[in-house]
C-alpha positions in Angstrom: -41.7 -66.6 68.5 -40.7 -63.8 70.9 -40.1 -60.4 69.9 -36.6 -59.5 69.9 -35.4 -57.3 72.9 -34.7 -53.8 71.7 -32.2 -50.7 72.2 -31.3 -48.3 70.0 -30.6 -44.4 69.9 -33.0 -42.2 68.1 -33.9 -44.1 64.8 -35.6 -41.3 62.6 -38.6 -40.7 64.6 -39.7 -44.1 65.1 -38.2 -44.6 68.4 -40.6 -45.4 71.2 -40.3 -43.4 74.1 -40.6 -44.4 77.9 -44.3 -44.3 79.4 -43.9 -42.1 82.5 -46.9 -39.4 84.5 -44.8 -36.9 85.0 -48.0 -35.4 86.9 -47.5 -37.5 90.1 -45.2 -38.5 92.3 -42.7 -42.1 91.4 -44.3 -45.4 92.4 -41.8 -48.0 93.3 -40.8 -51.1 91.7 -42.8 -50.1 88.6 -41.1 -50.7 85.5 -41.1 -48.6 82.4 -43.4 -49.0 79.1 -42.5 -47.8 75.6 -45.1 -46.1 73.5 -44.8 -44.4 70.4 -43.9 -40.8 70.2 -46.9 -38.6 71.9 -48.5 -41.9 73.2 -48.6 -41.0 77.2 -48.7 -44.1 79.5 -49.5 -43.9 82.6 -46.3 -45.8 84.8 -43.9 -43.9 86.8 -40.9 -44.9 87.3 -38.7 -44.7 90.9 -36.2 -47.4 91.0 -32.5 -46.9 89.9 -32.3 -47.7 86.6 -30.1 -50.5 85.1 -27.3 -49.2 82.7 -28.0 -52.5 80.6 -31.5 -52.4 81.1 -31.7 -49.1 79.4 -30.3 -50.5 76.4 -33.2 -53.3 75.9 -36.1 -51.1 76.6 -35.5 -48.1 74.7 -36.8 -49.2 71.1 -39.1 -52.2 71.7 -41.6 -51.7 68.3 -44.5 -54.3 68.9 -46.6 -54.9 65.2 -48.5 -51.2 64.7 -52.0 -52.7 65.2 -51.2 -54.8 67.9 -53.7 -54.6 70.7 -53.0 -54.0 74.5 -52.7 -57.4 75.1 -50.3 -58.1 72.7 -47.8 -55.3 74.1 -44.7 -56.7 75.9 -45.2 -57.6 79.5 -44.1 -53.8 81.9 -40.7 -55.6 82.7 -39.5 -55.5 79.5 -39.5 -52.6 78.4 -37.5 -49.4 77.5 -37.8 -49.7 70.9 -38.1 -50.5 74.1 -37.0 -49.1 74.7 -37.1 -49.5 73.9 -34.6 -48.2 77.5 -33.0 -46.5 80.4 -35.2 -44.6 82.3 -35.9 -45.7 85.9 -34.7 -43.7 88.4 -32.7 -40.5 89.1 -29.2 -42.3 88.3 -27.9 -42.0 84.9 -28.7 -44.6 82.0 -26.8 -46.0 79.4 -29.1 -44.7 76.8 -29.5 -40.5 76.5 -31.4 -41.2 73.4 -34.7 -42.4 75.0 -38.0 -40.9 76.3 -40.4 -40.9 78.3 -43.9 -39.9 78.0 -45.6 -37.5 80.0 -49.4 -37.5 80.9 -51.1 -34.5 79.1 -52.4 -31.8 81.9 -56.0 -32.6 83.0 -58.1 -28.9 82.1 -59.0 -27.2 84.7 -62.7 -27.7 86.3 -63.6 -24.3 86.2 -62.7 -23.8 82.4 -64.8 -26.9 81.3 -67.9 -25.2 82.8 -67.1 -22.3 81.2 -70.5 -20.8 79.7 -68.4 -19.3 76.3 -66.9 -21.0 74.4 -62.9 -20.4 73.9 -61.2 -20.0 71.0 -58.4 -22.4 70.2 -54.8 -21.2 70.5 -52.6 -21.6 67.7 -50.1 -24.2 68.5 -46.4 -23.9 69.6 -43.9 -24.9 66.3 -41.3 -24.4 64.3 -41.0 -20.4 63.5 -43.8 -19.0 66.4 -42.6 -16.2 68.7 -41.3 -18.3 71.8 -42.8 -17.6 74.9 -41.4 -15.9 77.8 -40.2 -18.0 80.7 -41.6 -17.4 84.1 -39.8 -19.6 85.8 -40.4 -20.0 89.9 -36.3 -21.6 90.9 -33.2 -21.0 89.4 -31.5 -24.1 91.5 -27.8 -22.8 89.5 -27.3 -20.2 91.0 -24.3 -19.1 89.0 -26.7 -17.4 86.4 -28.8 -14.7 85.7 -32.2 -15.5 85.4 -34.0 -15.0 82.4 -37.8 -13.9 81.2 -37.1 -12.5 78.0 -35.3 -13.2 75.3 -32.4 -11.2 74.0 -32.0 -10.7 70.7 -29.0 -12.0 69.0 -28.8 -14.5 71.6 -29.5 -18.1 71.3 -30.9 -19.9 73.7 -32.2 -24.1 74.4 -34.9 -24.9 76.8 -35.0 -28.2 77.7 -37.9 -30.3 79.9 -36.3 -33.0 82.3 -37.2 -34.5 85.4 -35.1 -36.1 88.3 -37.3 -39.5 87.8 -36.6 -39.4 84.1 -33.5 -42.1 82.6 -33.1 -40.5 79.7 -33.2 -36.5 80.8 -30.2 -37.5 83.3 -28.7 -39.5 80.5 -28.2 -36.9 78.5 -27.3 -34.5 81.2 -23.1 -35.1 80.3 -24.0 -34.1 76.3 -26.3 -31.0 77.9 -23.0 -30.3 80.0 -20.5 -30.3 76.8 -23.0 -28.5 74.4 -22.6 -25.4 76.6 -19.1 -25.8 77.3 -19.0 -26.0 73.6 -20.6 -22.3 73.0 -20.3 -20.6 76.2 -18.8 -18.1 74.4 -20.7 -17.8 71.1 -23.6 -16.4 73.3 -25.8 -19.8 73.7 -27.3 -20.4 76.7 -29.0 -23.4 78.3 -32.0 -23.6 80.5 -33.9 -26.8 82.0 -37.1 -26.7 83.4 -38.4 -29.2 85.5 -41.9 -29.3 87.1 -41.1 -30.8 90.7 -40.6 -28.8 93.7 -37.9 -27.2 94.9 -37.0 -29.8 97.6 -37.0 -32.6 95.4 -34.4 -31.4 92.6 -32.0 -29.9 95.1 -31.4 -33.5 96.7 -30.9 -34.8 93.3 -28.3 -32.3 93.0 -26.7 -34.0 95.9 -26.0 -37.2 94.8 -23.4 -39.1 93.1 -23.2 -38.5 89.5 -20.8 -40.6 86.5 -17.7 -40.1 86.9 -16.3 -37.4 84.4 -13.9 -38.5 81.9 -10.9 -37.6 84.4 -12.3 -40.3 86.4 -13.3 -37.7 89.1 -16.2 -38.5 91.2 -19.0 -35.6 91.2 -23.0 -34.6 92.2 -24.8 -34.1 89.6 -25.0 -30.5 91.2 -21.4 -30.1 90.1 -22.4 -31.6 86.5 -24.9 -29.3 85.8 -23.2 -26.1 86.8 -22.2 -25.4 83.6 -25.8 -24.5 82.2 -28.8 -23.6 84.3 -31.0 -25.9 85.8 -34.5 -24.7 87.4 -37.8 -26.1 88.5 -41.3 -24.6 87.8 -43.9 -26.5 90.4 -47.3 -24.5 88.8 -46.4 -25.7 85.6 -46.8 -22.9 84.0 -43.7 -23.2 81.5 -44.7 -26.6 81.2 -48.2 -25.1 79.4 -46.6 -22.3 77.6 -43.9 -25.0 76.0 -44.9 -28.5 76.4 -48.3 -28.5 76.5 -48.5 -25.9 74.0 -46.4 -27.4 71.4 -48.5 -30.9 72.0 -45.0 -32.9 73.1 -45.9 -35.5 75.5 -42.3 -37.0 76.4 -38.9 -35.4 77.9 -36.6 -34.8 77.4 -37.1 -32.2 74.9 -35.7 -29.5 74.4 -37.0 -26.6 72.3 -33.8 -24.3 70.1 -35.1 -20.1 70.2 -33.1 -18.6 68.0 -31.5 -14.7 67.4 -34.5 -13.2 66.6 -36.6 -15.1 69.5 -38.1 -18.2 67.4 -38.4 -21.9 67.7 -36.4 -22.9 65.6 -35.8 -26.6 66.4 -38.2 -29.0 68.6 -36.8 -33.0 69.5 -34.8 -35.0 72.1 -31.7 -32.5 73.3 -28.9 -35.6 72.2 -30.3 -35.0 68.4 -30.0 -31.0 68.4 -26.3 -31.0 67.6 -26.7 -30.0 63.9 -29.6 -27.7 64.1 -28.0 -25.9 67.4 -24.7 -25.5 65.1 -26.3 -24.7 61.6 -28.9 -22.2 64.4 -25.7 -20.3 65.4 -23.6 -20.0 62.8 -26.8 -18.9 60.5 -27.2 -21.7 57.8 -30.2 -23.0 59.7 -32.9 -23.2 57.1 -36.1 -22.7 59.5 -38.9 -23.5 56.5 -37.3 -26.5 55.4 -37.2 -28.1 59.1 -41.1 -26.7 59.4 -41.3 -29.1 56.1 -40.2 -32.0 57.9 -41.8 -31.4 61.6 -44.9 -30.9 60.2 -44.5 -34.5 58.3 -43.5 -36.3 61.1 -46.7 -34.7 63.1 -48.6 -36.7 60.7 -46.7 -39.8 60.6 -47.5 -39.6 64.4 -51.1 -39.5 64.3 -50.5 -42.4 61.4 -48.7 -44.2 64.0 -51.8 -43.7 66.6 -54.2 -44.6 64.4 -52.7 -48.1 63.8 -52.0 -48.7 67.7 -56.0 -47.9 68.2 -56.4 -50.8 65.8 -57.2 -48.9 62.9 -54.7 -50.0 60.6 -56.6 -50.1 57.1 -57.2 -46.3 58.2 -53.6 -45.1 59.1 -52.4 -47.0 55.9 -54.3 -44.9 53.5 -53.3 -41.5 55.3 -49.8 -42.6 54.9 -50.2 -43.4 51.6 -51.9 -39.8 51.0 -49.1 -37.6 52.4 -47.5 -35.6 50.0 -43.5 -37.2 49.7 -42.1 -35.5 46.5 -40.2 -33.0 48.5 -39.2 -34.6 51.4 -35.9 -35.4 52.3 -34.3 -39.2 51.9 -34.3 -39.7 55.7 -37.8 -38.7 56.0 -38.8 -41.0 53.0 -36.9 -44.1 55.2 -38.8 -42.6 58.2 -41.9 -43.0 55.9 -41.0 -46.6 54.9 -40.5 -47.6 58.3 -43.9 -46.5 59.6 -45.8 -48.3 56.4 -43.3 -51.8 57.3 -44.8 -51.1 61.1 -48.1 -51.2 60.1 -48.2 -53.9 57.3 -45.8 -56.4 59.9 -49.2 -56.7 61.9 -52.1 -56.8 58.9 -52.3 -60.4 57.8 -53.6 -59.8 54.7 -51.2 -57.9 53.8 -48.5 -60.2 53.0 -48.0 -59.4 49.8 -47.4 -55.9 50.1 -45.4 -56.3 53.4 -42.6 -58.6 51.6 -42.3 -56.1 49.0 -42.0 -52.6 51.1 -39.4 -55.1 53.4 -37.4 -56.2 50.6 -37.2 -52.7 48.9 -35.9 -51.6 52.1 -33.6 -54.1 53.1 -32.0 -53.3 49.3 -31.3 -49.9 50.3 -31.0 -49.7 54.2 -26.7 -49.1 54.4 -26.0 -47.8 58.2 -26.5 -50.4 61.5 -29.8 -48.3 62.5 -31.8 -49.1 59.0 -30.5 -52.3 59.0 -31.9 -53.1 62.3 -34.9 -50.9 61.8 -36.0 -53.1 58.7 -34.8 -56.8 60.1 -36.8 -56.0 63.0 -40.3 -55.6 61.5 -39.3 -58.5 59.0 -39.2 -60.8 62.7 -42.1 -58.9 64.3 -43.6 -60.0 60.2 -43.4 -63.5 61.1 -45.9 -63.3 63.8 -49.3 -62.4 61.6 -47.6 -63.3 57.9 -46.5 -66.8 56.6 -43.5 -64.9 55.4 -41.2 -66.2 52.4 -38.7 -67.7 52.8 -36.2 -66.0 50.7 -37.1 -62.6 52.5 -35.9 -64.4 55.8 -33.0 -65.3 54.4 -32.6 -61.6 53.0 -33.2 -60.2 56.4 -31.0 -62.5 58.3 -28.0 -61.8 55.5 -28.0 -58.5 55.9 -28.1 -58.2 59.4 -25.3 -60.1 59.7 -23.6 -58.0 57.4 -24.8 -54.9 59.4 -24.2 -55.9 63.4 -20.1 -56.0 62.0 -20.2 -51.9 61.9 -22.9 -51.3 64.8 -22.2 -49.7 68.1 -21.7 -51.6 71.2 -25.1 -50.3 72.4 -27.1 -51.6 69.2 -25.3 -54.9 68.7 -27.0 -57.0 71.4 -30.4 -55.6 69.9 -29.2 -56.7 66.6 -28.5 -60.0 67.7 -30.9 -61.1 69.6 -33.0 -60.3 65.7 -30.7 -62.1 64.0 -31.3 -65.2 66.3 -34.9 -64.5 66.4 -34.8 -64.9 62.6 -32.9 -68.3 62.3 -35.0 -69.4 64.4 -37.9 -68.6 62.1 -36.3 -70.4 59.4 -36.1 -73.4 61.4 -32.7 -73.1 62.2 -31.9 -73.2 65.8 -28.2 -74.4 65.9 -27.3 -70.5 64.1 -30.1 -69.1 66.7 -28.4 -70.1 69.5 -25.1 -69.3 68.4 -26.4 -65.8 67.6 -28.1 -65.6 70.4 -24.9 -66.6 72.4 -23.2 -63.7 71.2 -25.8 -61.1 72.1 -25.9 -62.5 76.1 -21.9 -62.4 75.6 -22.4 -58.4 74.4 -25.0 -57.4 76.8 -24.9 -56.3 80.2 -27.1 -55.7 83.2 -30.8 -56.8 83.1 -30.9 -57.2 79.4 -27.9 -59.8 79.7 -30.5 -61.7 82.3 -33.6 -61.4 79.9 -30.8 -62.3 76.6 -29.9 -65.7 78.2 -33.6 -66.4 79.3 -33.9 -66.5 75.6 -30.9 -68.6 74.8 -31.8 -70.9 77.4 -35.3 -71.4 75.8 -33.7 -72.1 72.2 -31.5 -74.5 74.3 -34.1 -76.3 75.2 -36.1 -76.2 71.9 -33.1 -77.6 70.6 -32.9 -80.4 73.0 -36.1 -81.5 72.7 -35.6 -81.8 69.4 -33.0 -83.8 69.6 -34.1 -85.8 72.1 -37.6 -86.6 69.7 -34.9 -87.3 66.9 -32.8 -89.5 68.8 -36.4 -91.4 70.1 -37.9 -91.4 66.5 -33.9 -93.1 65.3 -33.7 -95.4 68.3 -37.5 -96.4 67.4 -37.1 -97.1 63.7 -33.8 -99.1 64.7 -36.0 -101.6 66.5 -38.3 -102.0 64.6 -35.5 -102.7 61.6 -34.0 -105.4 63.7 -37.0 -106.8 64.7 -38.4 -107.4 61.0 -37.6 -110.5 58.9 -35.2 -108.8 55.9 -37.5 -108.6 53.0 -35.3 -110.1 50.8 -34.6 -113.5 52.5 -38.3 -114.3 53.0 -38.7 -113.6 48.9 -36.2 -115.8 48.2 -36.7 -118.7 50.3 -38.1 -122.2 48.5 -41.4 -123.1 49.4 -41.9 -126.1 51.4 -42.9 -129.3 49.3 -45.5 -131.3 51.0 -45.9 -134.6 49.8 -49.1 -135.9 48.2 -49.8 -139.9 49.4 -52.6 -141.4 46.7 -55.8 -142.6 49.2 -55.3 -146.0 49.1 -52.4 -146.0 50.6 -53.2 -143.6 53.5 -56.3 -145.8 54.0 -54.1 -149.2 54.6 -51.8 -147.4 57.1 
């Protein structure tokens, strides 16, 4: 069975970002991988990317102990996403990632002769650093080092290579239109030279929602864009807060904390709650410090040590976490199980809990999913199948155009588990039908291999029917030869047969 193709906006943490270096410069023709939050890969990518492939690769979730050679072939990918992130050109999918290779330490500081005392990290509530940036590339703005007080401010990391930062460059645009005048102010820092982002600025961005054509210079004039080529921001933010994929953007609040760390298209609420003053800073600290550890959980199983990641996720401490970080939790512990085969037991019952109370499209997907990646190491029941498939069905109705091929292509994937390909096809029909661009190509490659399947099958049927039917007519009917007389044969006394 194949693992579904996946795309799907931010689902609770457990979306898999883009692999990208962000330390080099773009290959060509190199396609992009999806890795787990903080997993850097080491693929660049440089061509133009595909609106619809950014939908299939932005959430592609392979078994968590699955080993390299189990991970889905480069072209695929984008869960993941699984999905948009070639290129300088936007993508369908603002929602994605894509990893960034950790800076390699200075040669001079490993032979340092003393040893160096650890920094405390960058998170949620430290004293945000000041910016020392090289380029303001908007020039419309003052630049800024320190942070004023009573001021809010959101520094994102992008990149001109990077799907998913350009994606979410018309939601960047809007959030500042939003509180230009509530005293919020954006800032993006990207690490390229100088040269390189102002021809980006240059070309042909999406259409606004006037249907007027525009650069991407005149896009981003409403917030400031820059570019620091030493890095230097990049270590004081980035580096120092351990985040290994952009876009993210970090929220530094009135009195010049972080106050909010993630993917820029999630910050809505916190930026909102942030301004107005009902942001509760500890609580959030609560939470980003969980889903730290359910990151290095979700390491642990991709190095293959599954048995290990499973009992520090069963250790963390969940009595006062919120519900969506308790379905975050669940979904990590179904990742892991869907790839331990003997755990099947204790897979089907985490799975079926979840399917029972998964409500929105996202959950829904999120929990079918591993059920179909399940099917791969478990000799799953039957009536979870069925469970699975019955819900998704009943999910895909409310989902967004972006998720619905995703969610179909799992539905069909399932049907075809339980052995029935007529419904997989049909399913699978309807995802091609919903797709577009290079996912639509890799949808129908799909159908056309349940196609076949199904004629083959029905070719061996017709074979098996044609060869039973000869044989039947060739047979004597079994009831004829029962009742037929036995032939009398006539004794002749030896005399007789001795005159003749």
């Amino acid at each position: 069975m194949r693992a579904a193709w996946l795309s799907v906006p931010l689902m609770l943490g457990l979306l898999l970002q883009m692999g990208c270096d962000s330390t080099t410069e773009p290959e060509t023709d190199v396609d992009i991988v999806p890795v787990t939050p903080g997993d850097p890969v080491d693929t660049v990518p440089a061509t133009e990317p595909d609106p619809g492939e950014a939908a299939e690769n932005s959430l592609q979730l392979p078994p968590a102990d699955a080993t390299p050679e189990d991970a889905p072939a480069a072209e695929t990918d984008g869960l993941q996403a699984p999905p948009v992130e070639e290129g300088a050109a936007a993508a369908s999918d603002p929602d994605a990632m894509v990893a960034i290779k950790p800076a390699t330490p200075d040669a001079a500081a490993q032979n340092e002769l003393e040893p160096q005392s650890e920094p405390e990290p960058l998170s949620i509530g430290s004293e945000a650093p000041a910016l020392d940036v090289e380029h303001w590339v908007s020039k419309d703005f003052e630049p800024v080092s320190e942070f004023e007080d009573g001021k809010v401010y959101v520094v994102e990391f992008w990149a001109t290579w990077c799907g998913p930062c350009v994606a979410s460059m018309p939601h960047l645009a809007e959030t500042q239109a939003k509180y230009q005048d509530q005293g919020v102010r954006l800032i993006s820092i990207s690490n390229e030279d100088l040269e390189t982002v102002e021809k980006f600025m240059e070309r042909s961005a999406p259409a606004g929602e006037d249907g007027e054509e525009r650069t991407f210079g005149e896009l981003t004039s409403a917030w400031s864009v820059t570019t620091d080529p030493d890095g230097s921001s990049n270590a004081d933010y980035m580096e120092a807060a351990n985040q290994n994929g952009i876009p993210t953007a970090f929220i530094v609040g009135k009195s010049g904390h972080i106050e909010w760390i993630g993917h820029p298209m999630g910050m809505d609420e916190p930026l909102e709650k942030v301004v107005e003053g009902s942001w509760d800073r500890e609580a959030y600290k609560a939470e980003y410090q969980m889903q730290e550890q359910l990151t290095e959980v979700q390491m642990m199983a991709r190095r293959g040590q599954s048995d290990k990641a499973l009992e520090a996720l069963n250790q963390l401490d969940t009595q006062q976490v919120s519900d969506d970080m308790t379905t975050q939790i669940t979904g990590v512990k179904m990742q892991i199980l869907a790839g331990m085969q003997d755990k099947t037991e204790e897979f089907t019952q985490v799975a079926s809990q979840f399917l029972d109370k998964a409500s929105d499209p996202m959950q829904i997907y999120m929990g079918t999913y591993f059920v179909n990646q399940a099917g791969e190491a478990h000799k799953l029941d039957a009536a979870l199948v069925e469970k699975a498939i019955a819900k998704a069905e009943t999910g895909v109705k409310d989902a967004e155009d972006q998720l619905r091929p995703a969610m179909l292509d799992t539905i069909a994937h399932l049907h075809e588990q339980a052995g029935n390909l007529e419904a997989a096809i049909a399913a699978q029909q309807e995802a091609v039908d919903s797709a577009e661009g290079r996912m639509k190509d890799r949808l129908q490659s799909y159908l056309d291999e349940l196609k076949q399947n199904s004629d083959s099958g029905d070719a061996e049927a017709a074979a098996e029917a044609e060869a039973q039917e000869s044989a039947d007519a060739g047979a004597e009917p079994a009831g004829d030869a029962e009742d037929a007389e036995p032939a009398v044969v006539e004794e002749q006394p030896a005399g007789e047969e001795a005159a003749e």
